[in-house]
PyMOL commands that place a pseudoatom at each C-alpha (Angstrom):
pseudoatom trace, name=CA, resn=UNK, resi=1, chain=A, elem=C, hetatm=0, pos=[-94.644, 52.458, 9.168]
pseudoatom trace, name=CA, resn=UNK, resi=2, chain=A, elem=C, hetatm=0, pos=[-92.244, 52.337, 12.581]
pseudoatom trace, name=CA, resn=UNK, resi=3, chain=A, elem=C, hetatm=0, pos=[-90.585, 55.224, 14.275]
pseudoatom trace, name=CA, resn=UNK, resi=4, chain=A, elem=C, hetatm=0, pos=[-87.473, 53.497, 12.583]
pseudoatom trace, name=CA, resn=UNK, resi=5, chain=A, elem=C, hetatm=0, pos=[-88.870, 53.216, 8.939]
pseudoatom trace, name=CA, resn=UNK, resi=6, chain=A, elem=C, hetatm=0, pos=[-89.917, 57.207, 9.526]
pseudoatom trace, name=CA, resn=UNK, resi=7, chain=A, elem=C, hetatm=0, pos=[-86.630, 58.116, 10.978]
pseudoatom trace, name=CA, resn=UNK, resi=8, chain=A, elem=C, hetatm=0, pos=[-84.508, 56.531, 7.967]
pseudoatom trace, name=CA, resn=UNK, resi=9, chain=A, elem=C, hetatm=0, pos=[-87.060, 57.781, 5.213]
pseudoatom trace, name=CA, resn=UNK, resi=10, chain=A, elem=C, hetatm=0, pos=[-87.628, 61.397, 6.244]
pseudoatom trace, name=CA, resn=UNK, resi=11, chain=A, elem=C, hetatm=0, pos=[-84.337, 62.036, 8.553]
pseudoatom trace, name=CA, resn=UNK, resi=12, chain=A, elem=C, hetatm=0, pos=[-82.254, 63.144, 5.864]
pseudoatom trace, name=CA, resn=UNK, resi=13, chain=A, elem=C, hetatm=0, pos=[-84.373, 65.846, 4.120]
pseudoatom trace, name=CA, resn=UNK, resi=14, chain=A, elem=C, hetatm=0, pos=[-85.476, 67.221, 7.498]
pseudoatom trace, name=CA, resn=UNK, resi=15, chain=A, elem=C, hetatm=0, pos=[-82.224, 67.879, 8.597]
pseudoatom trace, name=CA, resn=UNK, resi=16, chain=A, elem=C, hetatm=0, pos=[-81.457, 69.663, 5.244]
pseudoatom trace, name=CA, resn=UNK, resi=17, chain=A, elem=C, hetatm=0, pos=[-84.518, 71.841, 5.625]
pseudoatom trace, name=CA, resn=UNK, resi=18, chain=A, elem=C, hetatm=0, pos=[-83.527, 72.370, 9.597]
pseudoatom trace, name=CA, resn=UNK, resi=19, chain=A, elem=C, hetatm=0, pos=[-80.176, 73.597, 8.974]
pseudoatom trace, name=CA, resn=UNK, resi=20, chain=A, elem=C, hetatm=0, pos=[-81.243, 76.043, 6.186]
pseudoatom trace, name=CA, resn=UNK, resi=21, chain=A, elem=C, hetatm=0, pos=[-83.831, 76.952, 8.704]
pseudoatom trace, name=CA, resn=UNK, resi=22, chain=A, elem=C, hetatm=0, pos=[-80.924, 77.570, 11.636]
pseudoatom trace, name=CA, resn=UNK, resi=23, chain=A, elem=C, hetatm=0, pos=[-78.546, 79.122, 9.343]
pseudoatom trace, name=CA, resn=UNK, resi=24, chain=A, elem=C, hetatm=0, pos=[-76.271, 75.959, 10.608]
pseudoatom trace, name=CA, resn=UNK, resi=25, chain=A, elem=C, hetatm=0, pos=[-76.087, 72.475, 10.025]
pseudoatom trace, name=CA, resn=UNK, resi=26, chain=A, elem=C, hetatm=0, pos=[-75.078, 71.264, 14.349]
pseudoatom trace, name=CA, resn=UNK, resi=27, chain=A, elem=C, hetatm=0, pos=[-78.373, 74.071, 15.358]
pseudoatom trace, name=CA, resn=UNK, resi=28, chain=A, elem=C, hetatm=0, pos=[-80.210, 71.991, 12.762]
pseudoatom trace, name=CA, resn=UNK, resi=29, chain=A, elem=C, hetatm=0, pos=[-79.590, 68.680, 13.674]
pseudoatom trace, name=CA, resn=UNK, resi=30, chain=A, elem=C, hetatm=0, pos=[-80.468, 69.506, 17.657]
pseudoatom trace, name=CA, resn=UNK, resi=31, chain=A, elem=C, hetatm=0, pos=[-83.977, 70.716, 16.328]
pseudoatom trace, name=CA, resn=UNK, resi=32, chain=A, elem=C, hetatm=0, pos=[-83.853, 67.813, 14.421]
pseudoatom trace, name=CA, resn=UNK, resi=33, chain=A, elem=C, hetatm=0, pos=[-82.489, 65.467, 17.517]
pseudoatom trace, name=CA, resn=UNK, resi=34, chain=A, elem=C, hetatm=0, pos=[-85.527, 67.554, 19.533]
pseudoatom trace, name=CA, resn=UNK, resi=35, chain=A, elem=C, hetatm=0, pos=[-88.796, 66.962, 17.408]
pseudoatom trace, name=CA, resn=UNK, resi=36, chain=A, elem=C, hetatm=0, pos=[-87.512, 62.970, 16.966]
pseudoatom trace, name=CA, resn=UNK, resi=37, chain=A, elem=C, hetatm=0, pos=[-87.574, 62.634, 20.829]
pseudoatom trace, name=CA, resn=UNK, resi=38, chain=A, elem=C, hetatm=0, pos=[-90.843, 64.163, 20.931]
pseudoatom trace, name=CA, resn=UNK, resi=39, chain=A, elem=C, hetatm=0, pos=[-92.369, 62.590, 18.196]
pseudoatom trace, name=CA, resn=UNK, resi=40, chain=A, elem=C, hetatm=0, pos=[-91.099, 59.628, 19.192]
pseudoatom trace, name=CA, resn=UNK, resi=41, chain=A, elem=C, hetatm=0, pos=[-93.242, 59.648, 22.107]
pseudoatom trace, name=CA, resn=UNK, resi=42, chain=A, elem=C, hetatm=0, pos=[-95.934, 60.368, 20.353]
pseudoatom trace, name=CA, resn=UNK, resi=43, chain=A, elem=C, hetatm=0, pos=[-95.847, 57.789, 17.027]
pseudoatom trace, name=CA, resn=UNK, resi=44, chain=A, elem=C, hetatm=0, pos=[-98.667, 56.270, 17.459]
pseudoatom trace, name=CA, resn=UNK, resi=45, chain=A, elem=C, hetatm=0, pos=[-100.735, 59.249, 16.986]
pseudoatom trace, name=CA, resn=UNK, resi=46, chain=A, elem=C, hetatm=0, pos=[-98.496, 60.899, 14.810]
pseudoatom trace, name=CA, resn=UNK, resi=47, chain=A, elem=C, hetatm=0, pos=[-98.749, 57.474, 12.493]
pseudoatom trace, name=CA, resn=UNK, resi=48, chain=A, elem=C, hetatm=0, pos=[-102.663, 57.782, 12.379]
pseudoatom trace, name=CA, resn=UNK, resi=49, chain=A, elem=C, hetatm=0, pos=[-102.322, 61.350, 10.547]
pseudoatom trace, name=CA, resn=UNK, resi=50, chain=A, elem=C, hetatm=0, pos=[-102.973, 61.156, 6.944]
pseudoatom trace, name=CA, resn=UNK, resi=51, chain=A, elem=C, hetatm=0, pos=[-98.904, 62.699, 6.239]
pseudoatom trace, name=CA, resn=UNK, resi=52, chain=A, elem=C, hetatm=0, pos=[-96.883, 62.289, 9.023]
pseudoatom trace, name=CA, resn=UNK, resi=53, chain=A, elem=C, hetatm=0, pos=[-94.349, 63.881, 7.300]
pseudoatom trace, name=CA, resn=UNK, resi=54, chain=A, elem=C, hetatm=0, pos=[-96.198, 67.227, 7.101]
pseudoatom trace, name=CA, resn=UNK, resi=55, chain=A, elem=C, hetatm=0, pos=[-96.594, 67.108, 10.943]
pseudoatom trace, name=CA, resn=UNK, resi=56, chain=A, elem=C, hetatm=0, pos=[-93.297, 66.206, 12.166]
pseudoatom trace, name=CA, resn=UNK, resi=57, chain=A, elem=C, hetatm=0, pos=[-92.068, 69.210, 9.636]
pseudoatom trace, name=CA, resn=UNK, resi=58, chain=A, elem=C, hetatm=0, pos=[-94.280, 71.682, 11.872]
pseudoatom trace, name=CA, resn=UNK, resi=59, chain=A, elem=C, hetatm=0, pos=[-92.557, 70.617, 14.805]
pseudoatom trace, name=CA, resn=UNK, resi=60, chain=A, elem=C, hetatm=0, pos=[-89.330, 71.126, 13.182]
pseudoatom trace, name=CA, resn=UNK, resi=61, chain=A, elem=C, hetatm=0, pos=[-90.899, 74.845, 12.175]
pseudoatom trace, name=CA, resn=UNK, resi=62, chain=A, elem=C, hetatm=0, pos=[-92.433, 75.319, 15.774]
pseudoatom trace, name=CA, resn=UNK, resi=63, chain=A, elem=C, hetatm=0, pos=[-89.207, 74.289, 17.591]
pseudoatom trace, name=CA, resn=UNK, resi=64, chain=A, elem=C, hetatm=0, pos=[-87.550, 76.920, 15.071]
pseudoatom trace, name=CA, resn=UNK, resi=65, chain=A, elem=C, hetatm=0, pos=[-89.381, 79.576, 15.804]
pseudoatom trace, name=CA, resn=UNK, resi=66, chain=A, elem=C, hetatm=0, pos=[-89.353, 78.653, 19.427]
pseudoatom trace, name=CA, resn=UNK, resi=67, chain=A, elem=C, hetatm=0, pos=[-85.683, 78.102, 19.839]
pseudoatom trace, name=CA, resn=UNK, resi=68, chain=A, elem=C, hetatm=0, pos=[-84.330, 81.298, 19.890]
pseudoatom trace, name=CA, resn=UNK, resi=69, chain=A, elem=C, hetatm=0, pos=[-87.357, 82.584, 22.742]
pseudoatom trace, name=CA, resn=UNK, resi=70, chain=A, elem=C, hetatm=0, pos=[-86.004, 79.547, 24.917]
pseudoatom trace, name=CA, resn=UNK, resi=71, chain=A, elem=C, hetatm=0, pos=[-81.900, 80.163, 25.061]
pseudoatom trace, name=CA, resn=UNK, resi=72, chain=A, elem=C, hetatm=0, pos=[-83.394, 83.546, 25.958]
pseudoatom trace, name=CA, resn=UNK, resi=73, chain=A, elem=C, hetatm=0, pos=[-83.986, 82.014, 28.717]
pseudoatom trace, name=CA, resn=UNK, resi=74, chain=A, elem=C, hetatm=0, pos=[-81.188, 79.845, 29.346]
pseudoatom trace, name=CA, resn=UNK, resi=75, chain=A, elem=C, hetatm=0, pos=[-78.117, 81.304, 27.960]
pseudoatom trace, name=CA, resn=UNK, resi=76, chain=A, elem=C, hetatm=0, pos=[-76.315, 84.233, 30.505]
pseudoatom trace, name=CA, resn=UNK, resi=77, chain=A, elem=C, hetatm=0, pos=[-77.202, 87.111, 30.086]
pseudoatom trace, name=CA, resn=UNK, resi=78, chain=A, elem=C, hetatm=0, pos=[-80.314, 87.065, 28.357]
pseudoatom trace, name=CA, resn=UNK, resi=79, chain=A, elem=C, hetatm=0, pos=[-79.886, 88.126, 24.788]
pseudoatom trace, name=CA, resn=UNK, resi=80, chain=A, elem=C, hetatm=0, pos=[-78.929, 85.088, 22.247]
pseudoatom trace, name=CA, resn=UNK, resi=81, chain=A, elem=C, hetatm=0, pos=[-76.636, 87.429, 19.785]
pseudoatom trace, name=CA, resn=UNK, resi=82, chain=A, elem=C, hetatm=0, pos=[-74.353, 84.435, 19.323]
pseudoatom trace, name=CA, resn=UNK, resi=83, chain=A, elem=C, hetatm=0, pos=[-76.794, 82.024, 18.164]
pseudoatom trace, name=CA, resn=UNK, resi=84, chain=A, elem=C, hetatm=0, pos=[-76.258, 82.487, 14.390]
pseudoatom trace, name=CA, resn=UNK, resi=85, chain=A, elem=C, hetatm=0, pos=[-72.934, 81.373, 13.809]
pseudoatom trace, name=CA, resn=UNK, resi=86, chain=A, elem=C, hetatm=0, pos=[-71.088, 81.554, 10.258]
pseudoatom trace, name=CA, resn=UNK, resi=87, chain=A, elem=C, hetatm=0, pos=[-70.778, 79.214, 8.196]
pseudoatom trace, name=CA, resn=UNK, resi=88, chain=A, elem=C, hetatm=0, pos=[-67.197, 78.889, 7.441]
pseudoatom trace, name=CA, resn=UNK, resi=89, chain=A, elem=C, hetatm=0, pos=[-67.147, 79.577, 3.469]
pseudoatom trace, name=CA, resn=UNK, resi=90, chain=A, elem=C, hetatm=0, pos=[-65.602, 77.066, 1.023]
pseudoatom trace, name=CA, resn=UNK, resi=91, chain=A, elem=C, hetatm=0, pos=[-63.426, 78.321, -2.195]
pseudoatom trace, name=CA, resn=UNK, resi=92, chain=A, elem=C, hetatm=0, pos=[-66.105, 77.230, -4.648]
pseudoatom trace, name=CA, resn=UNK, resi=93, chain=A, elem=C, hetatm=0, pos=[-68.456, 80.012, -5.995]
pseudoatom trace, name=CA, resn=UNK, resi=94, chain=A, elem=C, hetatm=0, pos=[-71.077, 78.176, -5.925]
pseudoatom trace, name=CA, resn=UNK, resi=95, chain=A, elem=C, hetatm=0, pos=[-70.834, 77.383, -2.291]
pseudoatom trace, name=CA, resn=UNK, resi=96, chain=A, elem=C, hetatm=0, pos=[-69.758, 80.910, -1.707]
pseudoatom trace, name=CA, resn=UNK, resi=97, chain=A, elem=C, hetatm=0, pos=[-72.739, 82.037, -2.982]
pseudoatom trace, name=CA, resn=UNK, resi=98, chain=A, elem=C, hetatm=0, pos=[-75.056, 80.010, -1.052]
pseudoatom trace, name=CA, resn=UNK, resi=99, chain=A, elem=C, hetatm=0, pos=[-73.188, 81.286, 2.219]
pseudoatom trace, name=CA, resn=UNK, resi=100, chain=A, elem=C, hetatm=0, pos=[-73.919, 84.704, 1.271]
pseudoatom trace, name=CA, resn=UNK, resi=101, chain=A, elem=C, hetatm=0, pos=[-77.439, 83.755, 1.093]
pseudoatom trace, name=CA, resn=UNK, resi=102, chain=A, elem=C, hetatm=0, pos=[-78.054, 82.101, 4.165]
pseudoatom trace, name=CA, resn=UNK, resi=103, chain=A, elem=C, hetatm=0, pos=[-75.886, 84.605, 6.210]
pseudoatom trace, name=CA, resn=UNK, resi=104, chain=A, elem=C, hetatm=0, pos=[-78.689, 87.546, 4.214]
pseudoatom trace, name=CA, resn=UNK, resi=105, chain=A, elem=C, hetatm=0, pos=[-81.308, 84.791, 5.355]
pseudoatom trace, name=CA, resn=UNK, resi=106, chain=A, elem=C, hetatm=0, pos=[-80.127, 85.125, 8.834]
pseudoatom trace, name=CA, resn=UNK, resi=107, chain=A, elem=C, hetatm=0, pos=[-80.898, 88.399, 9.404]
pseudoatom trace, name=CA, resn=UNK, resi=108, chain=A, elem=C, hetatm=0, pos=[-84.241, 87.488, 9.066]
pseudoatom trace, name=CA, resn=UNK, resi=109, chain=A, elem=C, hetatm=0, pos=[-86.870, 87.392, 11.820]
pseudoatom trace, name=CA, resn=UNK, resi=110, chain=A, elem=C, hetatm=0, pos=[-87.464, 84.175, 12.526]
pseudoatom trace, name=CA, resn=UNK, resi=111, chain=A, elem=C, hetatm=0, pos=[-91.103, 83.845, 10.586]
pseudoatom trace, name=CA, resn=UNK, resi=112, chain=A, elem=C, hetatm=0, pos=[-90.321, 85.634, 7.764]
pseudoatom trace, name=CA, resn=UNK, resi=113, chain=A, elem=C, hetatm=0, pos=[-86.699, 83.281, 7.451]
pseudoatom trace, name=CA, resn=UNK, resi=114, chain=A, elem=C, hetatm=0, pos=[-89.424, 80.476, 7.957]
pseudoatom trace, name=CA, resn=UNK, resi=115, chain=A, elem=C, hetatm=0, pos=[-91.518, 81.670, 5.229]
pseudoatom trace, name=CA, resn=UNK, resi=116, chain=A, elem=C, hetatm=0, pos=[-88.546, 81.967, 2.709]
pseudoatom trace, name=CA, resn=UNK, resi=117, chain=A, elem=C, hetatm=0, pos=[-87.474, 78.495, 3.707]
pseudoatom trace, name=CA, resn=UNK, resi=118, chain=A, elem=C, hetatm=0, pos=[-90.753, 76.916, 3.322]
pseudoatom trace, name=CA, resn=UNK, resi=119, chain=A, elem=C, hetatm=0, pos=[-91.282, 78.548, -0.063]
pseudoatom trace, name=CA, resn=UNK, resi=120, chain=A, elem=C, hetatm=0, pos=[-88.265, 78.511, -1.904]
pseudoatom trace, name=CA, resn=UNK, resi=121, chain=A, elem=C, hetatm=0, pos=[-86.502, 75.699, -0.568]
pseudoatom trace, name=CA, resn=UNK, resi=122, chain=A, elem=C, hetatm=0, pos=[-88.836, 73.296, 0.270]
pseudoatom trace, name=CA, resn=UNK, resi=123, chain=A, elem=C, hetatm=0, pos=[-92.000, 74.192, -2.389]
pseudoatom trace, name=CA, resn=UNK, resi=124, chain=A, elem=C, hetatm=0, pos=[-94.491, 74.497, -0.511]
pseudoatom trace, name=CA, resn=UNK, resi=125, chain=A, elem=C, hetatm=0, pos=[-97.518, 76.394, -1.336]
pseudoatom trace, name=CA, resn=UNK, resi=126, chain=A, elem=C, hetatm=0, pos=[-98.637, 79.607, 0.902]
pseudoatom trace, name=CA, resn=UNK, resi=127, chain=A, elem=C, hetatm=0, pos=[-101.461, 77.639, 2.080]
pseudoatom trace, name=CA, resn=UNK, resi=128, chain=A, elem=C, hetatm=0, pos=[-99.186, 74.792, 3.316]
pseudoatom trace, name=CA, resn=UNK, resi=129, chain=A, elem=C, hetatm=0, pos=[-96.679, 77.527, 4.914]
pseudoatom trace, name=CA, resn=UNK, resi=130, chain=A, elem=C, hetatm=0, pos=[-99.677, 79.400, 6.537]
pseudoatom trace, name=CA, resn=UNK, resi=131, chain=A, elem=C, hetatm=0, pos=[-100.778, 75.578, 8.168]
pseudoatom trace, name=CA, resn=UNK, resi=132, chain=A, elem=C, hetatm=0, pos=[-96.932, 75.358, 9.291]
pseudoatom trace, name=CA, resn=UNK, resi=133, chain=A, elem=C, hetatm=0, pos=[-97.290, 78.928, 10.898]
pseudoatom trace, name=CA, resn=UNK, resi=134, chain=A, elem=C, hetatm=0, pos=[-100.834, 78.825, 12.025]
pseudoatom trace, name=CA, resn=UNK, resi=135, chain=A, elem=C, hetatm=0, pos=[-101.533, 82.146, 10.205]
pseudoatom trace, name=CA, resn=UNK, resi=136, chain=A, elem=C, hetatm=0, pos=[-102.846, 83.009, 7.450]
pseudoatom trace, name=CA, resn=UNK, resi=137, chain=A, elem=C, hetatm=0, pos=[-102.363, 82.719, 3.918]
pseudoatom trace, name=CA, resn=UNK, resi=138, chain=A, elem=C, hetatm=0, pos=[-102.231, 86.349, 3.466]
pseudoatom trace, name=CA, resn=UNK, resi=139, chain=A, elem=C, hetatm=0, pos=[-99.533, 86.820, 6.419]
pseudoatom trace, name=CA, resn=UNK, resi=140, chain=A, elem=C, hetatm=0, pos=[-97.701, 84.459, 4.692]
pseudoatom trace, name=CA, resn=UNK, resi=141, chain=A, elem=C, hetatm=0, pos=[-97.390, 86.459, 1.612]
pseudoatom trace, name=CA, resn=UNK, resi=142, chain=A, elem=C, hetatm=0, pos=[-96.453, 89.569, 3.664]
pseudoatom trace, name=CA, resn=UNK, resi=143, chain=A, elem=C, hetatm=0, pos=[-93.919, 87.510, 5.215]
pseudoatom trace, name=CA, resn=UNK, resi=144, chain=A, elem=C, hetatm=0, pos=[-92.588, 87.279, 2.071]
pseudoatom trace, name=CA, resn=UNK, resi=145, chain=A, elem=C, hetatm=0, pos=[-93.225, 90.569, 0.615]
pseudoatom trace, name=CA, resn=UNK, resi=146, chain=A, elem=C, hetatm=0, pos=[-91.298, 92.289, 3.679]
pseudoatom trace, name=CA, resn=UNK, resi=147, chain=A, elem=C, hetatm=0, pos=[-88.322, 89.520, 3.496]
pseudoatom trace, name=CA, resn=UNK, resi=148, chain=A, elem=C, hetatm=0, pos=[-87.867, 89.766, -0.070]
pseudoatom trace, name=CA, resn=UNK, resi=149, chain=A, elem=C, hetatm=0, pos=[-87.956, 93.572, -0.010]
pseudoatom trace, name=CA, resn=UNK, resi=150, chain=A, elem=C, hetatm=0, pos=[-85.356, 93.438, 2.910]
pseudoatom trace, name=CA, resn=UNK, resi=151, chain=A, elem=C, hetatm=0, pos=[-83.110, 91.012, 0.947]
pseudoatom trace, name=CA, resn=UNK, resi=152, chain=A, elem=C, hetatm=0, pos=[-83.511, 93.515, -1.795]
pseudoatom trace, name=CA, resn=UNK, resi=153, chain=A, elem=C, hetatm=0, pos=[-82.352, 96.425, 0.138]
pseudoatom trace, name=CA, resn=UNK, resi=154, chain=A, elem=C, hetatm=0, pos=[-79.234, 94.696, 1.806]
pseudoatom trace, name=CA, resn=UNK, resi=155, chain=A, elem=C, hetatm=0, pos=[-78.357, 93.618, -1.979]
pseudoatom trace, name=CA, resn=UNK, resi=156, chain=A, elem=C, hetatm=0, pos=[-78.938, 97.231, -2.987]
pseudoatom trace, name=CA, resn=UNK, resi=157, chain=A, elem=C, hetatm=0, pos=[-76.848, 98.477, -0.381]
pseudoatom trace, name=CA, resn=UNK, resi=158, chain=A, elem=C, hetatm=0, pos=[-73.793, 96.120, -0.596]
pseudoatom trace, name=CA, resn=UNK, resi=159, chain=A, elem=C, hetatm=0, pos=[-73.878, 97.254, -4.468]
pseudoatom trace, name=CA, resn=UNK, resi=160, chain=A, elem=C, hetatm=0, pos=[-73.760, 100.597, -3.872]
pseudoatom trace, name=CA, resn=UNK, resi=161, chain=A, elem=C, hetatm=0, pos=[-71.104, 100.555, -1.115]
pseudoatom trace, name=CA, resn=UNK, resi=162, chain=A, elem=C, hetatm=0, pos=[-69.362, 98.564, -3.581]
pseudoatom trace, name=CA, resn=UNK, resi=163, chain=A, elem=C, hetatm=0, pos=[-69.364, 101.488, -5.852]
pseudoatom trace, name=CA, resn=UNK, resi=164, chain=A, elem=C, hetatm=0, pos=[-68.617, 104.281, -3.324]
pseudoatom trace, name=CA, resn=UNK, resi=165, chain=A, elem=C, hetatm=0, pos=[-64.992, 102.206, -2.443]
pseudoatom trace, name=CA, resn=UNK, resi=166, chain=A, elem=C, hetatm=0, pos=[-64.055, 101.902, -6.165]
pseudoatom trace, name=CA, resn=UNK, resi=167, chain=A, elem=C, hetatm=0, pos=[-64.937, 105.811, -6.408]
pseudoatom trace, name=CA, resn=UNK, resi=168, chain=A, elem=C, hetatm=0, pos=[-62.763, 106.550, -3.358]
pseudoatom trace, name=CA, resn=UNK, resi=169, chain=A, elem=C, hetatm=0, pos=[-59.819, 104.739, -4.678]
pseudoatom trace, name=CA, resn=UNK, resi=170, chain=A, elem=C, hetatm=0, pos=[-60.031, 106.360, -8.070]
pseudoatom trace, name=CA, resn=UNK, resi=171, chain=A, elem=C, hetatm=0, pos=[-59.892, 109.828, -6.086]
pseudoatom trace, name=CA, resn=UNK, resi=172, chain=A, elem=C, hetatm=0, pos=[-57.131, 109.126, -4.613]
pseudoatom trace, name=CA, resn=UNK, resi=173, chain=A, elem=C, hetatm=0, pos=[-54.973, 107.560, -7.522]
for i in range(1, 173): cmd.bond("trace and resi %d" % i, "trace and resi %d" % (i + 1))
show_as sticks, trace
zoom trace
């Protein structure tokens, strides 16, 4: 298969899983843009591996992870707050609802955010995800343990704040 063939074949889906993985879809497509350049360079090699496809979706995972350590570096001032950017919401519920979940998704550190990715969006196993990380299978699943149980308390939370404003209004009625 060419670069090309790859490209057209694999493009689409990786810059899906890229954007959920940046919380954006323009972040997503310059990791995307990124890993294509460099494993561009290196198709032949890349070619010879048994799923090329697996590989070039651990670069898109490394460059993740590495992304936010490198405008670090770059950006003024040092700390990268702005990176995650909203995604404006649409009216639908539906798409609402997914907003709300990436913006909880967000908040993430960047491994466990991986993790939940890798899992629930794209199906992979924990023994894939803990190839993509170069951990272990058991990190992975505290990964996940400590992401769901944060997801859990921000839903917890938002519930309960929910139920302190209706409260407060019916005191002052």
């Amino acid at each position: 298969m060419t670069f090309e063939e790859f490209a057209a074949r694999h493009g689409p889906s990786m810059r899906r899983f890229a954007a959920v993985l940046a919380g954006d879809v323009s972040s997503g497509d310059d990791i995307v843009q990124e890993v294509l350049l460099r494993a561009h360079a290196k198709w032949r090699r890349i070619n010879s591996l048994d799923r090329p496809e697996f590989y070039v979706r651990k670069m898109v995972v490394n460059e993740f992870v590495s992304a936010r350590r490198r405008l670090w570096r770059t950006m003024p001032g040092g700390r990268g707050s702005d990176i995650d950017q909203r995604i404006t919401p649409d009216h639908a519920t539906s798409v609402a609802d997914r907003d709300a979940l990436l913006e909880e998704l967000r908040k993430l550190p960047r491994q466990q955010r991986a993790v939940m990715v890798l899992r629930y969006f794209e199906g992979f196993s924990d023994t894939e995800i803990a190839q993509f990380l170069g951990v272990t299978p058991v990190t992975v699943r505290g990964y996940a343990t400590r992401a769901l149980t944060a997801l859990r308390v921000t839903s917890a939370n938002e519930s309960t704040q929910d139920g302190r404003h209706q409260t407060n209004a019916e005191r002052s009625l």
